[in-house]
Backbone as JSON Lines, residues from 0, in Angstrom:
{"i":0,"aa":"X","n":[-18.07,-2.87,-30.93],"ca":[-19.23,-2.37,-30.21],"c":[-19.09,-0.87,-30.01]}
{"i":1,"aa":"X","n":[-19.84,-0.03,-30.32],"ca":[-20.37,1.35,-29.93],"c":[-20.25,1.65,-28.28]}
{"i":2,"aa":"X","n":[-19.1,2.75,-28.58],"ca":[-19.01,3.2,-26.82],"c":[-19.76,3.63,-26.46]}
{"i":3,"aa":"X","n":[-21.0,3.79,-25.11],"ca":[-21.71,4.33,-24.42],"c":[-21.67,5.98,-24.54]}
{"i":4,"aa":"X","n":[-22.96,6.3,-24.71],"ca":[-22.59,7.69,-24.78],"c":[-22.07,8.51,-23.29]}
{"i":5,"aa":"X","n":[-21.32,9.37,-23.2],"ca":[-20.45,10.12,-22.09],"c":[-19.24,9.36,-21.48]}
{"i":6,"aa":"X","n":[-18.69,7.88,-22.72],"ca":[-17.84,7.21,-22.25],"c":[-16.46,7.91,-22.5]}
{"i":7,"aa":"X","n":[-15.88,8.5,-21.97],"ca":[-14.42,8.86,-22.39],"c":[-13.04,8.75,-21.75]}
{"i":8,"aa":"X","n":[-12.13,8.55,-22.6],"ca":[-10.89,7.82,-21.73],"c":[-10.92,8.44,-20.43]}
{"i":9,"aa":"X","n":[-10.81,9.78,-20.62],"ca":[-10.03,10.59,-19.36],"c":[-11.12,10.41,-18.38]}
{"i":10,"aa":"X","n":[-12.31,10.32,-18.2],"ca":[-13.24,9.73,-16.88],"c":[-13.25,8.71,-16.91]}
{"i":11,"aa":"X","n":[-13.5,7.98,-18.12],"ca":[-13.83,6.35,-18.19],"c":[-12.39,5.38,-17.52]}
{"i":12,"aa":"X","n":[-11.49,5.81,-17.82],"ca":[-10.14,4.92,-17.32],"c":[-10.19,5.08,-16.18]}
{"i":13,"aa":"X","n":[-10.1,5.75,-15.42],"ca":[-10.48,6.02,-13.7],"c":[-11.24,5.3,-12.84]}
{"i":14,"aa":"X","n":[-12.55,5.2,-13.45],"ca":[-13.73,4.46,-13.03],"c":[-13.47,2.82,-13.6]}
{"i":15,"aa":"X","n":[-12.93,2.21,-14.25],"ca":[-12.16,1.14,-14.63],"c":[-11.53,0.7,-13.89]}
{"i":16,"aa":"X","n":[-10.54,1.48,-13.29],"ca":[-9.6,1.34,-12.47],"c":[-9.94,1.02,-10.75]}
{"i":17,"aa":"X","n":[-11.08,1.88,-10.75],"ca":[-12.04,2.09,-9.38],"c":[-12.66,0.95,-9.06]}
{"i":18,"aa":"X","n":[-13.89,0.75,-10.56],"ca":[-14.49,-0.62,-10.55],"c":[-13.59,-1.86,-10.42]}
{"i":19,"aa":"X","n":[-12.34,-2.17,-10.92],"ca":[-11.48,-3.39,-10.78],"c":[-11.49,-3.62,-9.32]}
{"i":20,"aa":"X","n":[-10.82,-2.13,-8.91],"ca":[-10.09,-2.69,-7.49],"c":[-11.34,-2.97,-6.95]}
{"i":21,"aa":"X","n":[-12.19,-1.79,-6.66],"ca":[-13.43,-2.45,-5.86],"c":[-13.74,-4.16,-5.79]}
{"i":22,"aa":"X","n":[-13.86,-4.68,-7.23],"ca":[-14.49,-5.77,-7.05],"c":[-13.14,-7.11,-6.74]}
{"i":23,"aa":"X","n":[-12.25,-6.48,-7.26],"ca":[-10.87,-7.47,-6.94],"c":[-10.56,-7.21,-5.21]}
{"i":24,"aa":"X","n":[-11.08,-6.45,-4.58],"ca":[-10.88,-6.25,-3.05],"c":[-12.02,-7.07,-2.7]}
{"i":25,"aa":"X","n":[-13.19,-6.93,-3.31],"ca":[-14.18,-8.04,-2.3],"c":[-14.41,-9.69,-2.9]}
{"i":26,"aa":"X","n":[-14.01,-9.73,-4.1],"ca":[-14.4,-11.2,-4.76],"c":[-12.81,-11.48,-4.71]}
{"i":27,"aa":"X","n":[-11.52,-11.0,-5.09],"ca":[-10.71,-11.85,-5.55],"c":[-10.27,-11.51,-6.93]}
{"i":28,"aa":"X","n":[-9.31,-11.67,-7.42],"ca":[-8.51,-11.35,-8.61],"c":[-9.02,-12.34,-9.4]}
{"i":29,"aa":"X","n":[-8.91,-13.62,-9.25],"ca":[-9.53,-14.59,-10.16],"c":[-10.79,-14.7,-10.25]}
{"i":30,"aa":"X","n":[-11.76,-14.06,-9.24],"ca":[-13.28,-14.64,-9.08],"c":[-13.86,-13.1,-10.45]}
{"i":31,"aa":"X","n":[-12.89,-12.11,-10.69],"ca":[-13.49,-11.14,-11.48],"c":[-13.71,-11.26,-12.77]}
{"i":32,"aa":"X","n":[-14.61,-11.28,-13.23],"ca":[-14.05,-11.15,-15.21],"c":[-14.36,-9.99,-15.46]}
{"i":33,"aa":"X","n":[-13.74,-9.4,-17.2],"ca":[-13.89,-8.41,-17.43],"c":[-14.89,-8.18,-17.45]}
{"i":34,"aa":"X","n":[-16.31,-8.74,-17.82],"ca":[-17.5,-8.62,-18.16],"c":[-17.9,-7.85,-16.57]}
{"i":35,"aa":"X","n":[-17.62,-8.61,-15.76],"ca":[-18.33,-7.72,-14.59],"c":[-17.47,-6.27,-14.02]}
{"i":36,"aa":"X","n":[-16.51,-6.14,-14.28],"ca":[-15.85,-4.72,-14.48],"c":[-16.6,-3.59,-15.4]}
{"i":37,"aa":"X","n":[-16.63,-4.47,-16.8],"ca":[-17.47,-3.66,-17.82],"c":[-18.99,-3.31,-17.31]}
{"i":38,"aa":"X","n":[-19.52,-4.1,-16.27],"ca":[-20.57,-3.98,-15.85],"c":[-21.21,-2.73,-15.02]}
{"i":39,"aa":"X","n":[-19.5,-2.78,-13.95],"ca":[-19.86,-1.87,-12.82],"c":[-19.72,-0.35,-13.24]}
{"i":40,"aa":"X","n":[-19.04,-0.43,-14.33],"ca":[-18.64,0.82,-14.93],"c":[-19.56,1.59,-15.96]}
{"i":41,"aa":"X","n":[-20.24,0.71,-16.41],"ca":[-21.86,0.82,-17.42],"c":[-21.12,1.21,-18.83]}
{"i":42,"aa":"X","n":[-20.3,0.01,-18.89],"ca":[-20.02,-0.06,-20.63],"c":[-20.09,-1.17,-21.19]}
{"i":43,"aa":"X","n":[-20.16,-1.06,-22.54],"ca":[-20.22,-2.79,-22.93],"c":[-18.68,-3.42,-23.02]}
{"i":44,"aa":"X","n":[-19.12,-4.6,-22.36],"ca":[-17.9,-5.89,-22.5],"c":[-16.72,-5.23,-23.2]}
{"i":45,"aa":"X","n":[-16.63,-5.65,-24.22],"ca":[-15.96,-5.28,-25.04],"c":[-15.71,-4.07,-25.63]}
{"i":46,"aa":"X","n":[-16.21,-2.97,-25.03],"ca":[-15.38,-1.29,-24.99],"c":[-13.98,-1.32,-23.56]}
{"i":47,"aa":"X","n":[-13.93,-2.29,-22.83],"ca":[-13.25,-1.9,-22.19],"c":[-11.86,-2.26,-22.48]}
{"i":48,"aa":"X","n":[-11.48,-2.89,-23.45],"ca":[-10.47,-3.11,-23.8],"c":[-9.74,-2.01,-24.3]}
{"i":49,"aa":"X","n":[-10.48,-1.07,-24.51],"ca":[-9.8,0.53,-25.2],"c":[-9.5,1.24,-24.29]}
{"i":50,"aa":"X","n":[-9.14,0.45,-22.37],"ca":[-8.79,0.96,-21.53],"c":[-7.5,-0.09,-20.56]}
{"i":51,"aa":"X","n":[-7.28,-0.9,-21.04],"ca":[-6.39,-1.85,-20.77],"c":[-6.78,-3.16,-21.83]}
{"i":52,"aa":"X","n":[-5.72,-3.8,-22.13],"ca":[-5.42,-4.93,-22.96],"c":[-5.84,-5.87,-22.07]}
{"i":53,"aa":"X","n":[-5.76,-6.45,-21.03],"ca":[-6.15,-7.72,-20.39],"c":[-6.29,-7.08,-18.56]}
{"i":54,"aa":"X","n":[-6.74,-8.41,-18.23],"ca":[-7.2,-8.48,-16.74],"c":[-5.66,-8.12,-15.89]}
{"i":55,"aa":"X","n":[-4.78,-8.8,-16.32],"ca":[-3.53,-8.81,-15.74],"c":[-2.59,-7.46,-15.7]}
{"i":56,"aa":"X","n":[-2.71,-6.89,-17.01],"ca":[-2.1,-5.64,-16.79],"c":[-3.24,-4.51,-15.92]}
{"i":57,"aa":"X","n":[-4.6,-4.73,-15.99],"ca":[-4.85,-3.56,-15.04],"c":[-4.86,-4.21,-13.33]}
{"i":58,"aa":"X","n":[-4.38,-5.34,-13.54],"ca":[-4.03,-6.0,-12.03],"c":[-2.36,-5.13,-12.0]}
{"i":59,"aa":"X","n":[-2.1,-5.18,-12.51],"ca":[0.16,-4.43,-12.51],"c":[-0.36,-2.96,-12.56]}
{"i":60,"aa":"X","n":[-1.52,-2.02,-13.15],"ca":[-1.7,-1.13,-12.9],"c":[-1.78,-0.56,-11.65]}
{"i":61,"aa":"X","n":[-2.46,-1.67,-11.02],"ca":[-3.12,-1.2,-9.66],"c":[-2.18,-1.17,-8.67]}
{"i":62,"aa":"X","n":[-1.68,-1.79,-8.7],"ca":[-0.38,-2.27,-8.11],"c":[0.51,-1.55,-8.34]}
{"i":63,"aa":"X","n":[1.02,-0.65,-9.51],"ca":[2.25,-0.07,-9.56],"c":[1.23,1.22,-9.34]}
{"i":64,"aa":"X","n":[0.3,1.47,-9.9],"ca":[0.4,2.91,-9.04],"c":[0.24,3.1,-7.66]}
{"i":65,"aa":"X","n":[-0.14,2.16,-7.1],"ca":[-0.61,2.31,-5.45],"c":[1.07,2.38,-4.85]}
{"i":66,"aa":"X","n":[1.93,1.89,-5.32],"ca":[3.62,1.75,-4.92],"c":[4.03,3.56,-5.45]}
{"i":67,"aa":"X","n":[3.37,3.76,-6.28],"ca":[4.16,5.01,-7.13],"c":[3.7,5.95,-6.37]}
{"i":68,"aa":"X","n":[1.97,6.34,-5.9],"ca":[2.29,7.22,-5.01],"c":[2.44,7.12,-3.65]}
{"i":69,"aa":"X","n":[2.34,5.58,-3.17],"ca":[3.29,5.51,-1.88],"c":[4.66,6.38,-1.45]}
{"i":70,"aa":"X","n":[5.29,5.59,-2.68],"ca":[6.8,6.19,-2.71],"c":[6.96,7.53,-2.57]}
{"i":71,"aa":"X","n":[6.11,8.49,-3.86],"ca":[6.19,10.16,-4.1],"c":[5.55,10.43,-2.95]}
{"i":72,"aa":"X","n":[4.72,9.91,-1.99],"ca":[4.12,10.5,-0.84],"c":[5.37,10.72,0.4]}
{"i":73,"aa":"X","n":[6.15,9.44,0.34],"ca":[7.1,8.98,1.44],"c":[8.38,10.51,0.96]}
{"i":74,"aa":"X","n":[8.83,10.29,-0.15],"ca":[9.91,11.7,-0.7],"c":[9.29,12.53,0.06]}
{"i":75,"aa":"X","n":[8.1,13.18,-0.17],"ca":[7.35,14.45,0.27],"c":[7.87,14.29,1.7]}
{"i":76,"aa":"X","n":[7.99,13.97,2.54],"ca":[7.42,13.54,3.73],"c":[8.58,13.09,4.75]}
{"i":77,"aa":"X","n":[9.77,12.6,4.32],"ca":[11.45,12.56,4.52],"c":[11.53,13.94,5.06]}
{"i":78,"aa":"X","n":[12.31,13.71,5.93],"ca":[12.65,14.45,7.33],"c":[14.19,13.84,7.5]}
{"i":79,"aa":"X","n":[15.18,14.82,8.14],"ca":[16.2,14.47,8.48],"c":[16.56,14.37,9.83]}
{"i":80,"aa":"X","n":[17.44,13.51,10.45],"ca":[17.27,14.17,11.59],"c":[17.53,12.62,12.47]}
{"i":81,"aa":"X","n":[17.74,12.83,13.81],"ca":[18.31,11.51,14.58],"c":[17.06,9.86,14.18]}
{"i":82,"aa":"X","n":[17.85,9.12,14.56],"ca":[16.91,7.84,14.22],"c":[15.55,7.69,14.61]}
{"i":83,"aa":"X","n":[15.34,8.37,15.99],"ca":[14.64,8.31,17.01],"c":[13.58,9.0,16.03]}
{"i":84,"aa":"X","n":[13.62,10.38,15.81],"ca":[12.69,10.62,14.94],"c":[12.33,10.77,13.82]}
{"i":85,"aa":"X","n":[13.39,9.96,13.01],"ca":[13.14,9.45,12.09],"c":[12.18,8.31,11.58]}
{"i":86,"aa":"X","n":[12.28,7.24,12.72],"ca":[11.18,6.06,12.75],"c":[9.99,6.61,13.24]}
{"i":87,"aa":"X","n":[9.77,7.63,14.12],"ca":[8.75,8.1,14.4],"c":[8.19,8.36,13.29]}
{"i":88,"aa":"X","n":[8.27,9.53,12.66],"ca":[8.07,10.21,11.1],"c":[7.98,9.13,10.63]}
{"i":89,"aa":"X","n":[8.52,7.93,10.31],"ca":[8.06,6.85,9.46],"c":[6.9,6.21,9.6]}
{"i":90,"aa":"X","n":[6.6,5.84,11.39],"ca":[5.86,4.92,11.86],"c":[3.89,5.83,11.16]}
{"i":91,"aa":"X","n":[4.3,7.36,11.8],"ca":[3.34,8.08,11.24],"c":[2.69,8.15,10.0]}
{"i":92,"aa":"X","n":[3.49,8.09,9.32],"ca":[3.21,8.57,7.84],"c":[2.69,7.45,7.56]}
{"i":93,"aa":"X","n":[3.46,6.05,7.48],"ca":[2.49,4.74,7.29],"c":[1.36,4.37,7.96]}
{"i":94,"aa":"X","n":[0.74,4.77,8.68],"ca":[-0.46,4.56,9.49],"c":[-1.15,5.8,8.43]}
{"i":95,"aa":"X","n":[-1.29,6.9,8.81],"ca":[-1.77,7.85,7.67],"c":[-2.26,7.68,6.49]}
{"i":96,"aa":"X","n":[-1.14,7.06,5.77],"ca":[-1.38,7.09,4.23],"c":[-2.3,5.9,4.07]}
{"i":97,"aa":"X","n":[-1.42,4.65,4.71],"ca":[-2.36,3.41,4.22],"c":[-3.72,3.3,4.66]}
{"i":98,"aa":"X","n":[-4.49,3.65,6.07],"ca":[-5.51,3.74,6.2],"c":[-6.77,4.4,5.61]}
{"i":99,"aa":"X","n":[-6.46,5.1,4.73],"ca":[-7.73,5.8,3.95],"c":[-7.77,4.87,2.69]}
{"i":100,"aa":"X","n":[-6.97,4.38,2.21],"ca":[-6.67,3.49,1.19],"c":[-6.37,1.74,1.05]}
{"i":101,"aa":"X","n":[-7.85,1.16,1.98],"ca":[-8.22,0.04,2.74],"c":[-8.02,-1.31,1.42]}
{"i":102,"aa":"X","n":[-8.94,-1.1,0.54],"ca":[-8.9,-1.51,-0.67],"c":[-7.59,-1.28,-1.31]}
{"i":103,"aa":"X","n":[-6.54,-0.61,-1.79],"ca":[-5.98,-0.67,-2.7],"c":[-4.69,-1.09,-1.46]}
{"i":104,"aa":"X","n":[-4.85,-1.05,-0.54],"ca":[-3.68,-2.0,0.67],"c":[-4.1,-3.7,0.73]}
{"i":105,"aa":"X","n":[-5.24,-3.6,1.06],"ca":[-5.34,-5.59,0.39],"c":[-5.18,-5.84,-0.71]}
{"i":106,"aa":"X","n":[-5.39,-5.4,-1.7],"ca":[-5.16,-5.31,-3.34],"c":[-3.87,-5.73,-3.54]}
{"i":107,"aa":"X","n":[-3.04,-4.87,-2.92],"ca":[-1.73,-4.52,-3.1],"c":[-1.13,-5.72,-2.33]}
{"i":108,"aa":"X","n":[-1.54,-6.21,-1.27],"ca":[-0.73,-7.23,-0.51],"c":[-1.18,-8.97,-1.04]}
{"i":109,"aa":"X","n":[-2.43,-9.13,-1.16],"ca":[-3.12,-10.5,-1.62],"c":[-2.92,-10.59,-2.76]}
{"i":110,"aa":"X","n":[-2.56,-9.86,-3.66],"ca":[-2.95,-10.14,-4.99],"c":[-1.4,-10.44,-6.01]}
{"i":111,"aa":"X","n":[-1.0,-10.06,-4.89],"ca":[1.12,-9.75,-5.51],"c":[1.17,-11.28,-6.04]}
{"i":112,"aa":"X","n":[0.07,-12.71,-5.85],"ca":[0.81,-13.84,-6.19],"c":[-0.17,-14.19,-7.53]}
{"i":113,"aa":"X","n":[-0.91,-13.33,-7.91],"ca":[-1.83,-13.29,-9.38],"c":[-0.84,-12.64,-10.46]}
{"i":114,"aa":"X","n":[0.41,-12.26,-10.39],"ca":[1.16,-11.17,-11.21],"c":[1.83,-12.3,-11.95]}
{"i":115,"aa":"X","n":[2.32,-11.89,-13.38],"ca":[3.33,-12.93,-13.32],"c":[4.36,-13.01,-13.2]}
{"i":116,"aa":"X","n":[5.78,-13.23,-13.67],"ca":[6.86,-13.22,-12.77],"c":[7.27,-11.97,-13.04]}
{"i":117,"aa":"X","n":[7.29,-11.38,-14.67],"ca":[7.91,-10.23,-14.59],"c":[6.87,-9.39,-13.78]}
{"i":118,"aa":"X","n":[6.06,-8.66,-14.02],"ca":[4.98,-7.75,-13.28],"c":[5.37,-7.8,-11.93]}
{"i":119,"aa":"X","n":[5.36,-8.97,-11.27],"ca":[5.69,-9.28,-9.91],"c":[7.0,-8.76,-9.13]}
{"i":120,"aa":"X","n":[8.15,-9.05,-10.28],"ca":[9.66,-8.38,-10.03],"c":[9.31,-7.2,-9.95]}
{"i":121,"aa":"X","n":[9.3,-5.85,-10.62],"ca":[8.63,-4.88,-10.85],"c":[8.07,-4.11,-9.6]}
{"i":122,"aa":"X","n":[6.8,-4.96,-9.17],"ca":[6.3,-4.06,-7.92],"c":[7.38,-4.63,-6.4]}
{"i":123,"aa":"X","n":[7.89,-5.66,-6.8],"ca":[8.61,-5.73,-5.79],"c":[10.16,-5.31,-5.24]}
{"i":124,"aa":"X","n":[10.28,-4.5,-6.96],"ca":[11.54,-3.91,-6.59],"c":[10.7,-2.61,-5.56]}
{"i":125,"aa":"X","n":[9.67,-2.19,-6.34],"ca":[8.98,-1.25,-5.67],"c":[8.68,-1.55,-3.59]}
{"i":126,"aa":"X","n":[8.51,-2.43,-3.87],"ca":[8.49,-2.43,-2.63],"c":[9.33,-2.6,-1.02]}
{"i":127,"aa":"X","n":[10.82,-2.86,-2.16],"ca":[12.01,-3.05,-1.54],"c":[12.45,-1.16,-1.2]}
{"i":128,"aa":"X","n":[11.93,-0.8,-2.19],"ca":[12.5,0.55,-2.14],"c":[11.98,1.46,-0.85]}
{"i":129,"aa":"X","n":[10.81,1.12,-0.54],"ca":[10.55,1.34,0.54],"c":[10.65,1.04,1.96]}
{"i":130,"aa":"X","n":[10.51,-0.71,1.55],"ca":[11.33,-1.15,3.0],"c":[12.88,-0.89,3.01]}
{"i":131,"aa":"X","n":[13.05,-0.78,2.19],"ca":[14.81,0.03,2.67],"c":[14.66,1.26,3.19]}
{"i":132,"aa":"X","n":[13.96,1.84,2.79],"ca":[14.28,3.4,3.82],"c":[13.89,2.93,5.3]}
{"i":133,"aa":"X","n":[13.06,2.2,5.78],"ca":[12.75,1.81,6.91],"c":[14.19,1.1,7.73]}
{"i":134,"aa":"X","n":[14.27,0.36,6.63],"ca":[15.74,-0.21,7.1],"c":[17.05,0.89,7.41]}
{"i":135,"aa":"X","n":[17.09,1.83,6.38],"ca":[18.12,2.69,6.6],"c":[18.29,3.77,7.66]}
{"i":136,"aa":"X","n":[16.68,3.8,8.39],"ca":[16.47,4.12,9.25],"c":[16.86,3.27,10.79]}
{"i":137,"aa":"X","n":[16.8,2.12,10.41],"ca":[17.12,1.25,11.59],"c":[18.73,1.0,11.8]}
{"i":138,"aa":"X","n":[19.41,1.03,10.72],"ca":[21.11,1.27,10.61],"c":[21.06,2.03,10.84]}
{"i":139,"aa":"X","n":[20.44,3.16,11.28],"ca":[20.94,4.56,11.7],"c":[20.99,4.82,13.13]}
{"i":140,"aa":"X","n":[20.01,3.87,13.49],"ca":[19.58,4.03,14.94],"c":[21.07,3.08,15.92]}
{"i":141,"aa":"X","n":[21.14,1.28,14.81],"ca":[22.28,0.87,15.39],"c":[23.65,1.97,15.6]}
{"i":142,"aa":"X","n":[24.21,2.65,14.28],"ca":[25.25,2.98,14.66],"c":[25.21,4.43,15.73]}
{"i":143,"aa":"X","n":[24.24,5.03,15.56],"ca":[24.13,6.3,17.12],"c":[23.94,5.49,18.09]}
{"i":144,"aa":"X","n":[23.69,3.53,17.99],"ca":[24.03,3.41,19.48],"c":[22.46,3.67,20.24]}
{"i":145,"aa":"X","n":[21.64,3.85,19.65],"ca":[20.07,3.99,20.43],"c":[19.11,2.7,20.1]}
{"i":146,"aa":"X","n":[19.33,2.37,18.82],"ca":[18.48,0.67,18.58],"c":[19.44,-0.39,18.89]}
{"i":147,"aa":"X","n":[19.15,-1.54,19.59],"ca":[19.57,-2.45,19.51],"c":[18.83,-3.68,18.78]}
{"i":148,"aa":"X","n":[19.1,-3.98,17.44],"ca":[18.59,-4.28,16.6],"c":[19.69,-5.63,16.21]}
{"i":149,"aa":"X","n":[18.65,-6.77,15.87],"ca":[19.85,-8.3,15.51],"c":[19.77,-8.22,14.22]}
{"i":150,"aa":"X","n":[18.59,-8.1,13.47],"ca":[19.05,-7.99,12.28],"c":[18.13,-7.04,11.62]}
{"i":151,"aa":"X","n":[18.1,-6.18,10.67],"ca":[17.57,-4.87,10.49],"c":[16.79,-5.11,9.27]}
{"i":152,"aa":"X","n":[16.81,-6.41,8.65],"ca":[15.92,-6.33,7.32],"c":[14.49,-7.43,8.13]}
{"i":153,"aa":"X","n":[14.96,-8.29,9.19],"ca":[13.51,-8.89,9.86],"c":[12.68,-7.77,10.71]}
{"i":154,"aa":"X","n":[13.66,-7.0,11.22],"ca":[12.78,-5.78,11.93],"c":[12.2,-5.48,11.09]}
{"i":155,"aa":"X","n":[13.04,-4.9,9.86],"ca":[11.82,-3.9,8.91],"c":[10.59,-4.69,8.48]}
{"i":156,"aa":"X","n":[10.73,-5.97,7.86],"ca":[9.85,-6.23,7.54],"c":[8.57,-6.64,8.97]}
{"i":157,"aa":"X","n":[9.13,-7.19,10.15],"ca":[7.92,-7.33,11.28],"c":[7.0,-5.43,11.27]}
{"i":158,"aa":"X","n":[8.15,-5.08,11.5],"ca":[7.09,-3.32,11.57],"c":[6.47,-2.77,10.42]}
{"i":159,"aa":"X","n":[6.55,-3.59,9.79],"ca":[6.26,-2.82,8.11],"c":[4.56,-4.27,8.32]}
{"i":160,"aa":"X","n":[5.1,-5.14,8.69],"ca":[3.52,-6.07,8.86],"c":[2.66,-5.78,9.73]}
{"i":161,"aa":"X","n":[3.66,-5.29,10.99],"ca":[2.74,-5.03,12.21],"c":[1.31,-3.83,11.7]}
{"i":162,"aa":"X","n":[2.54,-2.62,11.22],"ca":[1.49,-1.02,10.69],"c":[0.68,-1.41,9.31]}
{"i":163,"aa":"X","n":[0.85,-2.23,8.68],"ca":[-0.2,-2.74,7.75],"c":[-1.32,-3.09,7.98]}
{"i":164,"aa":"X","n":[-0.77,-4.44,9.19],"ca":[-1.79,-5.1,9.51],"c":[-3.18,-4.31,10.15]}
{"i":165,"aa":"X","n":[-2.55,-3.15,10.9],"ca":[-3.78,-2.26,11.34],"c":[-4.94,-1.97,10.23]}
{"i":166,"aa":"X","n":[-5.04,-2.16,8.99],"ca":[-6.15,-2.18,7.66],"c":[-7.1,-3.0,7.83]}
{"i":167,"aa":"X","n":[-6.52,-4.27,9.22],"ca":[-7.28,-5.47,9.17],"c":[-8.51,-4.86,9.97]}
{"i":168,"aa":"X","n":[-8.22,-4.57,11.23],"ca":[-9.21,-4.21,12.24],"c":[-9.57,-2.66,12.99]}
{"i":169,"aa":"X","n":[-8.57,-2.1,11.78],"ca":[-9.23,-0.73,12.67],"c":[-10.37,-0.38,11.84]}
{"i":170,"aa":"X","n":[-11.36,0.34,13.01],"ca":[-12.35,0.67,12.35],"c":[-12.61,2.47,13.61]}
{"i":171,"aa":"X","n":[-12.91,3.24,12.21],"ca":[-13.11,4.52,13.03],"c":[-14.2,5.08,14.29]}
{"i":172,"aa":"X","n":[-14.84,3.79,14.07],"ca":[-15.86,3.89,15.29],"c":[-15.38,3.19,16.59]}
{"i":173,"aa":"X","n":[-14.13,2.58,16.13],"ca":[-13.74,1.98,17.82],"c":[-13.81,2.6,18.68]}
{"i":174,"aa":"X","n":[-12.95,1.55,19.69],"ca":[-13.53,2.15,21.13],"c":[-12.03,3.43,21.47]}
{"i":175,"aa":"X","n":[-11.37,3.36,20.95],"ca":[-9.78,4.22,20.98],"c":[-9.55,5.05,19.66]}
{"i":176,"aa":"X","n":[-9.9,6.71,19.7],"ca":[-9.5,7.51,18.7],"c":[-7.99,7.13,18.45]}
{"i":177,"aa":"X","n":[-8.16,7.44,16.83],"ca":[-6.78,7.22,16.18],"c":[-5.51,7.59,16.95]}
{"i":178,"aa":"X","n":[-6.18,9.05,17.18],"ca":[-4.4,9.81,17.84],"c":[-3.71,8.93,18.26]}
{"i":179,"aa":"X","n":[-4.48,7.73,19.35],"ca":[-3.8,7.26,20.88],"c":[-3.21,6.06,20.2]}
{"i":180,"aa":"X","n":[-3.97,5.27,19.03],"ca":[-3.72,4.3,18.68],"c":[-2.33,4.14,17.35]}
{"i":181,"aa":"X","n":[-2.24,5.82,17.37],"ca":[-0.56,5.93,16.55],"c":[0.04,6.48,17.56]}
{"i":182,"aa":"X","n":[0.04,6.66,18.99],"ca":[0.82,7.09,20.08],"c":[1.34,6.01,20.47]}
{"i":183,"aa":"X","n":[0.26,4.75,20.35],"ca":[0.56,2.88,20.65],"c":[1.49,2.81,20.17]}
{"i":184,"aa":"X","n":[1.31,2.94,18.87],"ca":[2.14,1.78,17.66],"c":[3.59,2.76,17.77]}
{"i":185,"aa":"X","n":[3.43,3.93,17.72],"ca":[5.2,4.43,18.24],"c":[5.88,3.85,18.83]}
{"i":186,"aa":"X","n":[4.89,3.68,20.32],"ca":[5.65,2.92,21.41],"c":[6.61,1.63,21.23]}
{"i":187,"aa":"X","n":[5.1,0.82,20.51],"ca":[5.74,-0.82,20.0],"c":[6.65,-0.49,19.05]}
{"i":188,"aa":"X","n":[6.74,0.59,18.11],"ca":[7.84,0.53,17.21],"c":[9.63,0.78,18.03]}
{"i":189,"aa":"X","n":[9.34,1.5,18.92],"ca":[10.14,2.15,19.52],"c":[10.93,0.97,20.14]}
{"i":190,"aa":"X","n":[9.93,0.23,21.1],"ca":[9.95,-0.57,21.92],"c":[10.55,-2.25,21.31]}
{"i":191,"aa":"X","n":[10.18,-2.06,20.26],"ca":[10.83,-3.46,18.85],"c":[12.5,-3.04,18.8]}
{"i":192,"aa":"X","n":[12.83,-1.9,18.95],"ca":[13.92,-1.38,18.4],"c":[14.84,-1.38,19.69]}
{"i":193,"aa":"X","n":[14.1,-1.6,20.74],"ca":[14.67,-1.57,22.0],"c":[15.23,-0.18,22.76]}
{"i":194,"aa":"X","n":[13.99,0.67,22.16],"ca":[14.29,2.05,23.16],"c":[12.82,1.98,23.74]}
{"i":195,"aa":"X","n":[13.1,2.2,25.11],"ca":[12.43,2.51,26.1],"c":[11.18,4.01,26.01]}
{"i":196,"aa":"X","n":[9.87,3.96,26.41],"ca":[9.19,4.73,25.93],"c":[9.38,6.07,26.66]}
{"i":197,"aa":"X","n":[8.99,7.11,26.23],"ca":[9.4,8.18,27.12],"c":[8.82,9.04,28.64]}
């Protein structure tokens, strides 16, 4: 089939990528076919294959890049310095980043059981890599003696669900500007870790 005229990789793959997640965030990974991707994007069916080979790899696309610039965002953004504000700086930056990026955070969390096993290993080494810095942050806090923490990989992962979970229901028109509502979640992070608020 004849590509659409003004179809070209370097815009067209983008908007591919855009159109997937979009419609894989509101229907579902399985409820999508390519045909309606090819749709939203205004190409025919079958040009879009000259932008991914199947449904599944631009499902591992989406997915490994949303981890890739997680990660290069988190490097940027590493701070040294006592535990205390170290988890702070953490608690921040994850509220930050993931909230503008509503869609490709459900994407990223619902869809991890559509992968198949290898793809799946893959983003989840990716995603270990991150909850370990959270973690290495929380061994840091046990041995200065300021967290009292039982075990440091269930913490990470409860605070790593808790600041996610905020994608579910915040909405910018609430009744509590953001500032106060990452001044909260410090607290509870703080307060999980068993330091007292200030």
């Amino acid at each position: 089939m004849a590509r659409k005229t003004g179809s070209h990789a370097d815009t067209t793959r983008p908007r591919v990528r855009a159109a997937a997640l979009q419609l894989i965030a509101q229907h579902g990974f399985a409820a999508v076919s390519m045909r309606q991707i090819a749709a939203k994007v205004g190409v025919q069916a079958g040009a879009l294959y000259n932008y991914t080979p199947d449904k599944q790899t631009l499902l591992f696309d989406l997915l490994h890049s949303h981890m890739d610039e997680l990660l290069t965002a988190r490097a940027a953004a590493v701070r040294q310095g006592p535990a205390c504000q170290q988890l702070e700086g953490f608690i921040r930056f994850h509220i930050r980043w993931h909230l503008p990026r509503g869609d490709q955070v459900f994407v990223s969390y619902m869809e991890l059981r559509n992968l198949t096993p290898e793809n799946f290993a893959q983003i989840e080494q990716l995603r270990r890599t991150y909850e370990d810095e959270l973690e290495a942050i929380l061994r840091l806090g046990v041995a200065e003696a300021v967290f009292v923490v039982v075990d440091t990989k269930i913490t990470t992962l409860a605070l790593i669900a808790m600041l996610t979970g905020m994608n579910n229901w915040y909405r910018e028109s609430g009744r509590l500007p953001l500032a106060l509502i990452e001044e909260i979640y410090v607290d509870l992070a703080r307060r999980a870790v068993g330091v007292a608020s200030d």
